[in-house]
C-alpha positions as CSV (number, residue, x, y, z in Angstrom):
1,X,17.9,58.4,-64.3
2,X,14.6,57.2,-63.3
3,X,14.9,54.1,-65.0
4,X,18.4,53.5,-63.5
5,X,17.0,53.7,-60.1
6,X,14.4,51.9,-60.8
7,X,16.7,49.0,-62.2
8,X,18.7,49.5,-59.1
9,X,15.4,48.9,-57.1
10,X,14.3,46.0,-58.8
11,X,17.4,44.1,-58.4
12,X,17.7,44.8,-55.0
13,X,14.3,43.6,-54.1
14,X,15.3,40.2,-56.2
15,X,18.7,39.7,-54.4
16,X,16.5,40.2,-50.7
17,X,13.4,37.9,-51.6
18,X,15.4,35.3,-53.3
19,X,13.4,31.9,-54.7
20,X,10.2,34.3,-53.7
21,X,10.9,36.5,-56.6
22,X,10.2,33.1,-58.9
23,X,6.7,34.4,-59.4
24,X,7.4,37.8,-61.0
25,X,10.1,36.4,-63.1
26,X,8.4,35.9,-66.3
27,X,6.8,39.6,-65.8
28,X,10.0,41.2,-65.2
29,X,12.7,39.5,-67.1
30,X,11.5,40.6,-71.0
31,X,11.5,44.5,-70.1
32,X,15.1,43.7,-69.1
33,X,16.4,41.8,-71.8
34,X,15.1,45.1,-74.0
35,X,16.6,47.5,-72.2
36,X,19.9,45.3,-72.2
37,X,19.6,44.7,-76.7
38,X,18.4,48.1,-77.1
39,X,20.0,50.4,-74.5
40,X,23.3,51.1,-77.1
41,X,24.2,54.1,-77.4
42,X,26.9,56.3,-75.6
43,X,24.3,58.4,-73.5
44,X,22.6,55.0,-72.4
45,X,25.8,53.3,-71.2
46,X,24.8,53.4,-67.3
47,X,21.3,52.2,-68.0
48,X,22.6,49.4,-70.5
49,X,25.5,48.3,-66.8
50,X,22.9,48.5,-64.7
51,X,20.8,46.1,-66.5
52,X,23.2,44.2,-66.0
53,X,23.6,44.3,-62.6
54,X,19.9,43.7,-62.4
55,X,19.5,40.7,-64.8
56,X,22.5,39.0,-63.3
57,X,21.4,39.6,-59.3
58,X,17.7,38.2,-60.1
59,X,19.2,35.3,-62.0
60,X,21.1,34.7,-58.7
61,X,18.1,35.1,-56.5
62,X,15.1,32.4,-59.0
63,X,18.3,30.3,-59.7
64,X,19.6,27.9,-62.3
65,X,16.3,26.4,-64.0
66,X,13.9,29.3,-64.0
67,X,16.8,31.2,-65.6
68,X,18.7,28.9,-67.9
69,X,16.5,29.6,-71.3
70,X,17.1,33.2,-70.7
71,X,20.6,32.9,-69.9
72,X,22.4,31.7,-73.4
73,X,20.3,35.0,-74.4
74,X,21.6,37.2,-71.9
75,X,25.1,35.3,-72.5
76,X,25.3,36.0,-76.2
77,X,24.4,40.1,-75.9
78,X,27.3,40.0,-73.1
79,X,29.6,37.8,-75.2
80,X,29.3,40.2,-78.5
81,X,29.7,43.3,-76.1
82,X,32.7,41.9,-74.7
83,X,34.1,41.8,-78.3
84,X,33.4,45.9,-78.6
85,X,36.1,48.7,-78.4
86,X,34.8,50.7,-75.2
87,X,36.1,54.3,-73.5
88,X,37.9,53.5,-71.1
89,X,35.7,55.7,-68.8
90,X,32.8,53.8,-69.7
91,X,31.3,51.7,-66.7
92,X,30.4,48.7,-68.8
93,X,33.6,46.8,-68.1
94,X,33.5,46.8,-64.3
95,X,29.3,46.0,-64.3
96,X,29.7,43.2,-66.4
97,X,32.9,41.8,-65.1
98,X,30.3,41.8,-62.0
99,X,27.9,40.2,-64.0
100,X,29.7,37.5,-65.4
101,X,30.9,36.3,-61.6
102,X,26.9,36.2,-60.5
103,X,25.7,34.2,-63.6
104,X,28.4,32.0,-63.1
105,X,27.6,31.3,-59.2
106,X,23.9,31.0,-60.7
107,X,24.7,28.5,-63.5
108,X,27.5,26.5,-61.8
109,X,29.6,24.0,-63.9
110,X,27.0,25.0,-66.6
111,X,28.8,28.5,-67.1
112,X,32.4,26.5,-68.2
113,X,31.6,27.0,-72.1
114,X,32.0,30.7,-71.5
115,X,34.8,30.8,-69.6
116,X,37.4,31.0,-72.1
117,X,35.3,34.3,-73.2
118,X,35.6,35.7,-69.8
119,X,38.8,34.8,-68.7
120,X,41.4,36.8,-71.5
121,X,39.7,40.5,-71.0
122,X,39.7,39.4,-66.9
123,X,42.9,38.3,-66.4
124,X,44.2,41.7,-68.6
125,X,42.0,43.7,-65.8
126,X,43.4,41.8,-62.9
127,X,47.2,42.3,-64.4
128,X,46.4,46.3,-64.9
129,X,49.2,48.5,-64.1
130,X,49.0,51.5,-61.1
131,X,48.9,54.4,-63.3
132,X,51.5,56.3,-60.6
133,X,52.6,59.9,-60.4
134,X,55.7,60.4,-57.9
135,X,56.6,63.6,-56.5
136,X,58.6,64.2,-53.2
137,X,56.8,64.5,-50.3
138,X,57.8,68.5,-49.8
139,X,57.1,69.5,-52.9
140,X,54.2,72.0,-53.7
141,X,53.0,70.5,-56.7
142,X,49.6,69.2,-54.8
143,X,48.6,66.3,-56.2
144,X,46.7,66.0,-53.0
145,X,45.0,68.9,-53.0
146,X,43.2,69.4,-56.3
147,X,40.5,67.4,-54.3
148,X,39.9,65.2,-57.7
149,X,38.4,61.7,-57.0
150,X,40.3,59.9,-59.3
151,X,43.8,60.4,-57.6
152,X,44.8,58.6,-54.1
153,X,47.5,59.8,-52.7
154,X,49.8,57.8,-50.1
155,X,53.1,59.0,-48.8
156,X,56.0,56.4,-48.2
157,X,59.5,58.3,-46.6
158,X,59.9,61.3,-48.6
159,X,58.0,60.0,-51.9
160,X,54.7,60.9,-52.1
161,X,52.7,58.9,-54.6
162,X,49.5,59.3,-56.5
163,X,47.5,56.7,-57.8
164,X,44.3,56.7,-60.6
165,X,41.7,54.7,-58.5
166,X,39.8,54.3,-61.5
167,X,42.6,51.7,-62.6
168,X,42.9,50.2,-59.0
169,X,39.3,49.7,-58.7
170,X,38.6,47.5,-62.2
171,X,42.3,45.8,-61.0
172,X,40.9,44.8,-57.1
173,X,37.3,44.2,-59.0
174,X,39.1,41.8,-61.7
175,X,41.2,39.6,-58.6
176,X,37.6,39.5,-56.4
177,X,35.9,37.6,-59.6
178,X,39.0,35.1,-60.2
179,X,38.8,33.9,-56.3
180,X,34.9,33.8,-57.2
181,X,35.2,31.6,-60.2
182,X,37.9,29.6,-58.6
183,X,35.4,29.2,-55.6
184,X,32.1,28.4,-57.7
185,X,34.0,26.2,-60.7
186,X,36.3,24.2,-58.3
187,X,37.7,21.7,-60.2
188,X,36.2,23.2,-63.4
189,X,38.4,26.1,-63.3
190,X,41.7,24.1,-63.4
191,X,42.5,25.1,-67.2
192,X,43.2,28.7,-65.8
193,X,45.2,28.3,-62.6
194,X,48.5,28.0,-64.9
195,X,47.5,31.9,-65.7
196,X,45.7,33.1,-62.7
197,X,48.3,31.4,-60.1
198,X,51.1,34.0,-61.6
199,X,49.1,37.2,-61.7
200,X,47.5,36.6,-58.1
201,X,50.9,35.5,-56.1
202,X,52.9,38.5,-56.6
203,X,50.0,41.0,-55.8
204,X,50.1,39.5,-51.7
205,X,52.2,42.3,-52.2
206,X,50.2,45.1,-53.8
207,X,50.6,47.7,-51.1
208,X,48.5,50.1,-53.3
209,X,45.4,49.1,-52.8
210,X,43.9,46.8,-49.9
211,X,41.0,45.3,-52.3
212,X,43.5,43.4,-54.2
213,X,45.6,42.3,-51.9
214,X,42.8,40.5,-49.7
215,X,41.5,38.9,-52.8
216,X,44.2,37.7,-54.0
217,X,44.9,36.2,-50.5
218,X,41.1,34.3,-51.1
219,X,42.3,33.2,-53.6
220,X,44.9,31.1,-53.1
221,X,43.2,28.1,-50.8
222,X,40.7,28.0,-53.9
223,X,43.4,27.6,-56.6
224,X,45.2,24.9,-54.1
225,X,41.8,23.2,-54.1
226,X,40.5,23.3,-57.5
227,X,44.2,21.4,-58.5
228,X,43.6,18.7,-55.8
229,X,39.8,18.1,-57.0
230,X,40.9,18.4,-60.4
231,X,44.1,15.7,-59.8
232,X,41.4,13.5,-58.1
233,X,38.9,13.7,-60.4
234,X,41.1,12.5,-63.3
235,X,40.7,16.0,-64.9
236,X,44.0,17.8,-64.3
237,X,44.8,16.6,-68.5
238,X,47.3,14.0,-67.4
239,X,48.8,16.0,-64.4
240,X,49.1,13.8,-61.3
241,X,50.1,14.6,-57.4
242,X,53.9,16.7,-59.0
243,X,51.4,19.3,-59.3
244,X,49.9,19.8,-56.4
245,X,53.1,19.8,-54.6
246,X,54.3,22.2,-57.4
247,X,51.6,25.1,-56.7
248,X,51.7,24.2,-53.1
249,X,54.9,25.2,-53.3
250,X,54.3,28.2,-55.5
251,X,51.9,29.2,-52.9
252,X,52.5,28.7,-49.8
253,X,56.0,29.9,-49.7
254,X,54.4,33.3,-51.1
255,X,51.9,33.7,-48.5
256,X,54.5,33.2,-45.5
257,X,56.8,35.9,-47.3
258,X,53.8,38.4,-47.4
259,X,52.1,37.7,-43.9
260,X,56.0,38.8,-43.2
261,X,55.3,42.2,-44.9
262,X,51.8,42.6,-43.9
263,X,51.1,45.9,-42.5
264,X,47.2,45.3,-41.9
265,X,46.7,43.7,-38.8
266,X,42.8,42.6,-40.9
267,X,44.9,41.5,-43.9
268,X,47.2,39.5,-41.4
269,X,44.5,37.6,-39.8
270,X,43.3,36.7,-43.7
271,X,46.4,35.5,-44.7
272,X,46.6,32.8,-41.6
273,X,43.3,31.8,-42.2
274,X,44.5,31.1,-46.1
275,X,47.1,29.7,-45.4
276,X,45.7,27.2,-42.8
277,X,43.5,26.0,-45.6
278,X,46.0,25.5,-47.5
279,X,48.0,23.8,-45.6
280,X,45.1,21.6,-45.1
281,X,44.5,20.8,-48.9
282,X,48.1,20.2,-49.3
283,X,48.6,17.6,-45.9
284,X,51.8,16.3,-45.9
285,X,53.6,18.0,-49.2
286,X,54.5,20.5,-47.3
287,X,58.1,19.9,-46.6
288,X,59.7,20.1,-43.3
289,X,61.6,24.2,-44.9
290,X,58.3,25.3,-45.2
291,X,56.7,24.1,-41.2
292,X,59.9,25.7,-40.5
293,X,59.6,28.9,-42.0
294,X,55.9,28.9,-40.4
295,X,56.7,28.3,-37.4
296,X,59.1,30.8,-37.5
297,X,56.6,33.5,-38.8
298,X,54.1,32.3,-36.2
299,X,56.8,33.1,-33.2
300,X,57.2,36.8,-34.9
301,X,53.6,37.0,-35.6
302,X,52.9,36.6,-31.9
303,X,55.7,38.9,-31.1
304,X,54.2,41.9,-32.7
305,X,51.1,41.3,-31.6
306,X,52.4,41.5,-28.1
307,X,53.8,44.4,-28.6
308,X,51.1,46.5,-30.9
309,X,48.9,45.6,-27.4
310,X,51.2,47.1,-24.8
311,X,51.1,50.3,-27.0
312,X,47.9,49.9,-27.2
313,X,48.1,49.7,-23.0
314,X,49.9,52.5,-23.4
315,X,47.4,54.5,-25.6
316,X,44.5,54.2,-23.0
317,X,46.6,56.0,-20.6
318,X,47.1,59.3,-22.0
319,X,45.1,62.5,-20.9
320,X,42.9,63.5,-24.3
321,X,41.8,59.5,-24.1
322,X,37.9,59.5,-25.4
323,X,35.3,57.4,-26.2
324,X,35.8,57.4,-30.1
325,X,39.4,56.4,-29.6
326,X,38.0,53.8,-26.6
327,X,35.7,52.6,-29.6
328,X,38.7,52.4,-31.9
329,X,41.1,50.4,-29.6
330,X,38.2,47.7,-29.1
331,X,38.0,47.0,-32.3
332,X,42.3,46.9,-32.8
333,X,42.1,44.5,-30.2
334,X,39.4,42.4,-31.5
335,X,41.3,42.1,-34.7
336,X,44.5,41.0,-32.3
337,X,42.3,38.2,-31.6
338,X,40.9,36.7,-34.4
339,X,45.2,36.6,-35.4
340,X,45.9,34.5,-32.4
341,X,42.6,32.5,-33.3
342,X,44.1,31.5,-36.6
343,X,47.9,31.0,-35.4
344,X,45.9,28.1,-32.9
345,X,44.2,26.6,-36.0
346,X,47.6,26.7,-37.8
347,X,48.9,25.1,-35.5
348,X,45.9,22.8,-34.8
349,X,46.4,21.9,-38.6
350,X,49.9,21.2,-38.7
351,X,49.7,19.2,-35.2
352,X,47.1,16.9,-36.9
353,X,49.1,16.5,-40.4
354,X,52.6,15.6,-38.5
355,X,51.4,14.5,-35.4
356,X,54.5,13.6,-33.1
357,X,56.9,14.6,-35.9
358,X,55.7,18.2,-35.3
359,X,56.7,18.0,-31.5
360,X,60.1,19.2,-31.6
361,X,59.2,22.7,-33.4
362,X,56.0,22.9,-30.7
363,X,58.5,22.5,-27.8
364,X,60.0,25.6,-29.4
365,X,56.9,27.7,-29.7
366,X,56.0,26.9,-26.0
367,X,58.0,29.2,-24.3
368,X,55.4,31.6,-26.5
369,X,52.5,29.7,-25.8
370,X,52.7,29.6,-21.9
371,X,52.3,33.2,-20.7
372,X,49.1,32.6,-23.1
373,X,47.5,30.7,-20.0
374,X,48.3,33.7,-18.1
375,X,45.2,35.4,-16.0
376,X,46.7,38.6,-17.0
377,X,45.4,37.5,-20.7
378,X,42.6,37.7,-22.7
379,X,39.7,34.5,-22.2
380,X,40.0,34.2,-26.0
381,X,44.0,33.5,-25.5
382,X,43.4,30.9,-23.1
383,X,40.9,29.5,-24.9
384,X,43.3,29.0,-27.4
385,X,46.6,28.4,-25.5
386,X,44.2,25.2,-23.8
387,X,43.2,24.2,-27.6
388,X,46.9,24.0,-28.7
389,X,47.3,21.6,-25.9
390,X,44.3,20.0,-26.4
391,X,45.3,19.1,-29.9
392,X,48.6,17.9,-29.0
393,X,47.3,15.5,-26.5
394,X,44.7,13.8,-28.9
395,X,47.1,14.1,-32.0
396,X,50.4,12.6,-30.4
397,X,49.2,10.3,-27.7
398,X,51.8,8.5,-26.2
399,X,54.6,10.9,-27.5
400,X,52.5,14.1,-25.9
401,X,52.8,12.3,-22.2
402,X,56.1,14.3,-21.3
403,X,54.2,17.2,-21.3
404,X,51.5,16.7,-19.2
405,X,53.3,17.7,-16.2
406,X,53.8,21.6,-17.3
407,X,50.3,21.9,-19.2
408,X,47.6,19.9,-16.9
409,X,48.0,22.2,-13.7
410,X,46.9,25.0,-16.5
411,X,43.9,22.9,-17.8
412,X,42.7,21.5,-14.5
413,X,42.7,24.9,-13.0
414,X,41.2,26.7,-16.6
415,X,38.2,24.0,-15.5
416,X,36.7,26.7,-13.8
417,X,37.6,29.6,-15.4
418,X,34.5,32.5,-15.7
419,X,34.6,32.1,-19.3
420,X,32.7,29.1,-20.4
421,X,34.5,29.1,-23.9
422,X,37.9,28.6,-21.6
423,X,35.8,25.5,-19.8
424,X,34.8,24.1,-23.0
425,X,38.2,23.7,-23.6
426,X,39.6,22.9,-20.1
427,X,37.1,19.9,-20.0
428,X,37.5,19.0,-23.3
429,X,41.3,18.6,-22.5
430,X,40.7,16.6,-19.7
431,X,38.1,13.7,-21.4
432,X,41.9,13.6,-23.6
433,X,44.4,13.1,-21.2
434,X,42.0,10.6,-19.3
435,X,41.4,8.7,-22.6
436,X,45.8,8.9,-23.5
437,X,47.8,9.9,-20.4
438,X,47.3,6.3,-18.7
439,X,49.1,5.9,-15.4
440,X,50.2,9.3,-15.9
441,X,46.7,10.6,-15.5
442,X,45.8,8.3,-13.0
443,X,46.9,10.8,-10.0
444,X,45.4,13.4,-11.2
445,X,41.9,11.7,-11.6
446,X,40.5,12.6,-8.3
447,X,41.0,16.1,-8.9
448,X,39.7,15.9,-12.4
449,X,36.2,14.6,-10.6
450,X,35.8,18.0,-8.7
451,X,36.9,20.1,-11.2
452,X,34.2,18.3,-13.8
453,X,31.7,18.0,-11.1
454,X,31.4,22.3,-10.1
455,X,30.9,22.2,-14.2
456,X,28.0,19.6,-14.1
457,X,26.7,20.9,-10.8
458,X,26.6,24.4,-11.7
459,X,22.9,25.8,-11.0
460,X,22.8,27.5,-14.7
461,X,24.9,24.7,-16.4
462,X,22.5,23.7,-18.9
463,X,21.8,27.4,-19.9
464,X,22.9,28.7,-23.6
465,X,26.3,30.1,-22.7
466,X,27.4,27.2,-20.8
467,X,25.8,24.0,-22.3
468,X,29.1,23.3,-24.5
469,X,31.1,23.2,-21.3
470,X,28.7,21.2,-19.4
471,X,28.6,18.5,-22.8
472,X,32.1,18.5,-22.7
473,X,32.7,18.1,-18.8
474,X,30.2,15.1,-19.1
475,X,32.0,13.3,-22.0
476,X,35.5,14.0,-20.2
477,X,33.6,12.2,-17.2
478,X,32.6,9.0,-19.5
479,X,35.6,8.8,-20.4
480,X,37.4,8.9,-16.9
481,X,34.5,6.2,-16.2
482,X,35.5,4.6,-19.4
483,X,39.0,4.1,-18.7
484,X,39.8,4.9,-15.0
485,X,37.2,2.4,-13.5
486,X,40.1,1.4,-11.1
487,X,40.1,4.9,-9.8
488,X,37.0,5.6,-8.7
489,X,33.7,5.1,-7.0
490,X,32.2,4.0,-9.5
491,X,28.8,2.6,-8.1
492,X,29.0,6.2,-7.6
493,X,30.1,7.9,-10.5
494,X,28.9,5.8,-13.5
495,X,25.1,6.6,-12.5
496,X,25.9,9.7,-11.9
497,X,27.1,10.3,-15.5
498,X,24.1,8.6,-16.4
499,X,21.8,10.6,-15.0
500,X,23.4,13.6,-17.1
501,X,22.3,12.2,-20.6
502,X,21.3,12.7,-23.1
503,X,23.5,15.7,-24.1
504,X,22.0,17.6,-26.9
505,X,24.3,20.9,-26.9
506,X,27.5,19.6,-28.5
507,X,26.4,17.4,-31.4
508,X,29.9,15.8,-32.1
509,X,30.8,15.2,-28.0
510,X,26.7,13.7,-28.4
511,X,27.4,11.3,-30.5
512,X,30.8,9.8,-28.6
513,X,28.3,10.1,-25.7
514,X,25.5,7.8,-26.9
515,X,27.7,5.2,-28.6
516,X,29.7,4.9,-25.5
517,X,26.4,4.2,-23.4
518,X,25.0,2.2,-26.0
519,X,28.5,-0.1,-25.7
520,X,28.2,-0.3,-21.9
521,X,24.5,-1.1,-22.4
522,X,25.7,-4.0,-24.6
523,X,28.0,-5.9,-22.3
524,X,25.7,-5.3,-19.3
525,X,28.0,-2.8,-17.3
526,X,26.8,-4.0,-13.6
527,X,27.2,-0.1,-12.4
528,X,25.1,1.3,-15.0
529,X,22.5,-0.8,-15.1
530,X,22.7,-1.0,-11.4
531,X,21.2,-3.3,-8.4
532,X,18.4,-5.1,-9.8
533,X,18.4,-3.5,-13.1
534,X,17.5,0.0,-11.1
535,X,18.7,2.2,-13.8
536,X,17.2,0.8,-16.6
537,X,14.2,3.1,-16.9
538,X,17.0,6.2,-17.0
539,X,19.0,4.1,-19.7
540,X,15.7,3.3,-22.0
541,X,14.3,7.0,-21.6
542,X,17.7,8.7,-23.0
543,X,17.7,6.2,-25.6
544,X,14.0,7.4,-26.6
545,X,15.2,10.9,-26.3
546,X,18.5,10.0,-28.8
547,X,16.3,8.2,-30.7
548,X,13.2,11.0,-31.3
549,X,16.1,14.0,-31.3
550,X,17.9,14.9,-34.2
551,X,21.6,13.9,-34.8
552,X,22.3,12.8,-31.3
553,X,23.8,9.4,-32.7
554,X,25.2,8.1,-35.5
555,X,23.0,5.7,-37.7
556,X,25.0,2.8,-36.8
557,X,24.5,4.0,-32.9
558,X,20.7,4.5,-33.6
559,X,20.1,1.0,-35.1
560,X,22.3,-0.7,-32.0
561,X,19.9,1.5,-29.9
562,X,17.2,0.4,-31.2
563,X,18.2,-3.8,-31.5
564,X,19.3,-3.4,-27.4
565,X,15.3,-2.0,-27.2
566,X,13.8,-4.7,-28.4
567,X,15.9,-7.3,-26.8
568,X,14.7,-6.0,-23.7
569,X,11.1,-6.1,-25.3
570,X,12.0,-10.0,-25.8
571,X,14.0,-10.4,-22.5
572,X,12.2,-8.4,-19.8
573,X,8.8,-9.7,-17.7
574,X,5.9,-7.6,-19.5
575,X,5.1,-5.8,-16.4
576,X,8.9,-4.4,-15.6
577,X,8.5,-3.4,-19.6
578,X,5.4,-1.7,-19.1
579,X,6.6,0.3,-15.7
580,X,9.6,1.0,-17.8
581,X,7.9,2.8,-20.8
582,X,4.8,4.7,-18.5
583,X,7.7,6.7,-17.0
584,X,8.4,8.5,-20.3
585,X,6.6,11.4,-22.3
586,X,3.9,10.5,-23.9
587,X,5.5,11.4,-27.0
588,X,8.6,9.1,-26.2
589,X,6.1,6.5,-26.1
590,X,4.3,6.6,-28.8
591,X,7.5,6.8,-30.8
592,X,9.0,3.8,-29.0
593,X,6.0,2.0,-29.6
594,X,6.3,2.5,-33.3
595,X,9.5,1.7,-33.2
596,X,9.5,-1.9,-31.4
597,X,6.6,-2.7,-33.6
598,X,7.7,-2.0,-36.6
């Protein structure tokens, strides 16, 4: 017993410290590797898994090369075990099913020789029958009440049903390791998807045991993705693009029927997060049945979530209401959440793979999608409602136009909503519509400028909560500079916009930022650069900041930076130069320095 806890100890001190546990490697591993060769006998079984555990978990933690001579050791004990007769009570099978998975993630692509060792006595685990005992539900014979562990008992109508967890446990174990292998080997594992993809689809459906069914719904994006790698790579043994579509449609089909069944609202939000990932490995072979029968899912999806929050409502109301169940109902409805946050990136994903074609199903998921802007609703709804819009707008340009009258009176108003996730997205929505709607945005452009300019203004604007929204307002405003000149003020506005750069929050709305000042900067925008060339000591310090931060600008926007810096070196009078550079940090100029020199 001591030495069990002492193994238990050891590995958990390797799996916290990681590469620091390098330097007592050499010290540790050889009492392990005994204990693993020598610990054989029946009353040593425990101490023999838990070696296991522990030589597989500090593997893990020094990594690849400190372990690898080790390894084909450890490999070879684990291989000729795996050949053995063992009780079926004996824990070996589950540890070193455990095992395997860790020294696999440890070894990589280096672990595919053993694979064919691991994968017959796994995929028997993962296809394990529920050893099931059915009485009805009135009956005394008390299969619930002889308090024994190894039963579970669930009741469905007038059955009631008891399982051996023992079997349910290796079974849920078994499925968590295939999603792992398919995960770690990627393209490596493609041999086995022809067996794994048949045991894992059908148990979506394994209402005995939660475990399973989650990692069997894992699973399926990394099966989806270790074809396509595999196809790409020229590994798939001759198969070609037919199978991709042919799992896809294996798979996909599956998850929709399941998410249809699913009675864990957890589970639920797992399966749309799967299946948006694999509908973005799969792009366009998914046929125009299957966006159907998502769509249609997604309309009954929101439905029920609807509904389970009214009786929530409805909960919160009663007398004997406490904090426990208070507790309890915060967390339901956190979960109701993170659903509608993956029905917006389904149908983010599906918006960007059939751009306008998509339109016609969208414009019959709006009438679900509107009362989403509602105040009555949750910021995270909005948030997502304005996304959904958002994408459409970017994704289907000119064909998205018709809809800008029902949506932007949302957006332009959800500027200044409290909740700076919600403004992120407003703002966001609006640099879109000004960059696509054209004429039809052009009335609305005034009004855009207020709304962006309480976001820019805002006395705590730059703070951590609201810097995204404040990025975003400030690239929606370049871009209503960009293309709406006509519109505005803009010996007003463009130095205005200036003076807000560099943004440094939102790395992706940085970089559109920078190269869009950097093109301006290029074809000598009068406005920007001002009367007289007033500006330019503003324009030369954000490029000095862009140019000492980190990822502000793409490489191609940090070497058109840095040629428009020393054409001003070559250009400019010395002394205007000189004035130019003694307004910046001293760090700023010792790193433009450096750079114009070199």
């Amino acid at each position: 017993m001591v030495q069990e806890g002492a193994l238990t100890a050891l590995a958990s001190v390797a799996d916290s410290s990681q590469e620091h546990f390098q330097k007592y490697y050499d010290a540790v591993m050889p009492y392990l590797k005994t204990i693993l060769v020598n610990a054989n006998d029946k009353a040593n079984c425990m101490l023999r898994a838990k070696s296991m555990e522990c030589i597989s978990l500090v593997g893990m933690a020094v990594g690849k090369d400190k372990f690898r001579d080790d390894a084909k050791q450890v490999m070879d004990v684990l291989m000729s075990l795996q050949g053995s007769q063992m009780e079926s009570d004996d824990p070996t099978t589950s540890y070193m099913l455990q095992a395997w998975a860790r020294l696999c993630k440890c070894l990589g692509q280096d672990f595919l020789p053993y694979m064919s060792v691991v994968m017959p006595p796994l995929l028997q685990s993962a296809q394990l029958k529920p050893d099931v005992t059915i009485t009805s539900a009135d009956s005394d014979n008390d299969i619930d009440d002889t308090d024994d562990e190894s039963m579970e008992t669930i009741t469905l109508g007038d059955k009631r049903i008891g399982i051996k967890t023992s079997v349910l446990e290796e079974k849920a174990t078994a499925c968590n390791m295939l999603c792992c292998y398919a995960d770690e080997l990627k393209e490596g594992f493609f041999p086995w998807i022809d067996q794994v993809a048949p045991t894992l689809v059908p148990l979506l459906k394994f209402y005995f045991h939660e475990e399973v069914r989650k990692a069997a719904v894992s699973a399926m994006p990394e099966l989806l993705r270790s074809a396509k790698l595999a196809v790409e790579k020229g590994l798939a043994q001759g198969r070609n693009d037919s199978y991709i579509k042919q799992l896809s449609d294996y798979i996909i089909p599956a998850l929709v029927e399941a998410l249809h069944k699913e009675p864990d609202t957890e589970i639920c939000a797992s399966m749309l997060d799967a299946l948006n990932e694999c509908l973005q490995i799969s792009g366009t072979f998914v046929d125009e049945n299957q966006v159907r029968s998502i769509v249609d899912e997604i309309k009954l999806v929101i439905t029920a979530s609807s509904s389970r929050k009214r009786e929530r409502a409805e909960r919160a109301k009663v007398e004997d209401f406490d904090a426990e169940e208070s507790e309890l109902i915060k967390e339901e409805n956190e979960q109701e959440e993170d659903v509608f946050d993956q029905v917006g990136e389904i149908l983010g994903t599906l918006i960007k793979t059939f751009k306008a074609s998509f339109l016609p199903l969208f414009e019959e998921l709006s009438s679900y999608l509107t009362p989403m802007w509602g105040k009555d609703k949750t910021a995270e709804e909005r948030r997502i409602a304005i996304c959904i819009f958002d994408d459409v707008a970017e994704q289907c340009r000119e064909a998205a136009l018709k809809y800008y009258d029902t949506y932007l009176p949302f957006l332009l108003e959800a500027c200044n909503d409290e909740n700076s996730d919600v403004r992120q997205a407003a703002v966001y929505g609006l640099g879109v519509c000004a960059e696509f709607g054209g004429s039809v945005f052009k009335s609305l452009v005034r009004e855009a400028l207020s709304r962006l300019n309480v976001v820019i203004r805002h006395p705590n604007a730059k703070q951590a909560d609201n810097v995204m929204a404040y990025d975003n307002a400030v690239s929606a405003l370049g871009k209503i500079c960009q293309f709406h000149r006509d519109s505005i003020d803009s010996a007003q506005v463009v130095p205005a916009w200036l003076n807000c750069l560099p943004i440094t929050g939102d790395l992706i709305e940085a970089k559109v930022v920078h190269e869009q000042l950097c093109s301006m900067v290029e074809r000598s925008d009068m406005e920007l650069l001002g009367p007289n060339n007033q500006y330019l000591p503003k324009i030369v310090s954000v490029f000095a900041e862009v140019l000492c931060g980190k990822d502000l600008a793409t490489e191609q926007t940090l070497s058109r930076m840095v040629n428009l810096l020393r054409h001003l070196q070559q250009t400019l009078p010395p002394a205007t130069l000189a004035s130019t550079l003694s307004l910046l940090h001293p760090q700023q100029q010792l790193a433009l320095q450096s750079i114009l020199s070199s």
